[in-house]
Phi, psi and omega in degrees: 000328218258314179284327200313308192304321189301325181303284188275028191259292168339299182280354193284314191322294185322304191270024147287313186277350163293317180271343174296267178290018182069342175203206186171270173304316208294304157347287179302322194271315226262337174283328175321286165315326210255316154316296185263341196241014164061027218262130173309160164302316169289291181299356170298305188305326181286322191294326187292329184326294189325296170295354187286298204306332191267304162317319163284332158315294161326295192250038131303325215257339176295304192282330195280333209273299186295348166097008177285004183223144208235096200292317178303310145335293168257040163304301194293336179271348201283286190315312135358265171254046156253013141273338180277359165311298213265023142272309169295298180298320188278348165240010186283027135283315206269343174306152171287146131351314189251323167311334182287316179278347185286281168003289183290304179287337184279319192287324138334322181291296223301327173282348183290325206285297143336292192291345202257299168331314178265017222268334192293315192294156175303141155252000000 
């Protein structure tokens, strides 16, 4: 019973920052998956997709209810990245480990980077 909780303490984590910041979740789920649930690293990574994918419906479907989301807009991103999905899947065996985590940790400096960069501005 005591792992069941760590599953869902991971996912409410995943899906705060998925609905908070649009995205995220992966932050959470994949150091997460891989610490607490002993998840090989490449299936955390696969596994978190999976679950990003389903968290963002939730709350697609949350922002769509509140009049926040704007489908016209996001078609070209919608189409975008589901070929860089079905690209990413077909070669993300063949990638090395650790470049997938040098990978994974830079895009993290770099949106912390972003985000510190921008706290001044107006919204």
């Amino acid at each position: 019973m005591k792992e069941k909780w760590k599953y869902v303490v991971t996912g409410a984590l995943g899906g705060l920052a998925n609905g908070l910041f649009g995205s995220g979740g992966g932050l959470f789920l994949v150091p997460l998956m891989t610490r607490w649930s002993k998840l090989e690293e490449r299936k955390a990574f696969a596994t978190s997709v999976a679950i990003i994918l389903s968290l963002s419906i939730v709350s697609s479907v949350v922002y769509f209810t509140k009049g926040a989301l704007d489908f016209s807009t996001a078609w070209p991103y919608l189409l975008g990245g589901g070929i860089g999905g079905v690209i990413s899947g077909l070669v993300f065996q063949k990638v090395p480990l650790n470049f997938l985590r040098r990978i994974f940790g830079l895009l993290i400096l770099y949106g912390g980077i972003l985000s510190l960069i921008h706290i001044s501005e107006p919204t």
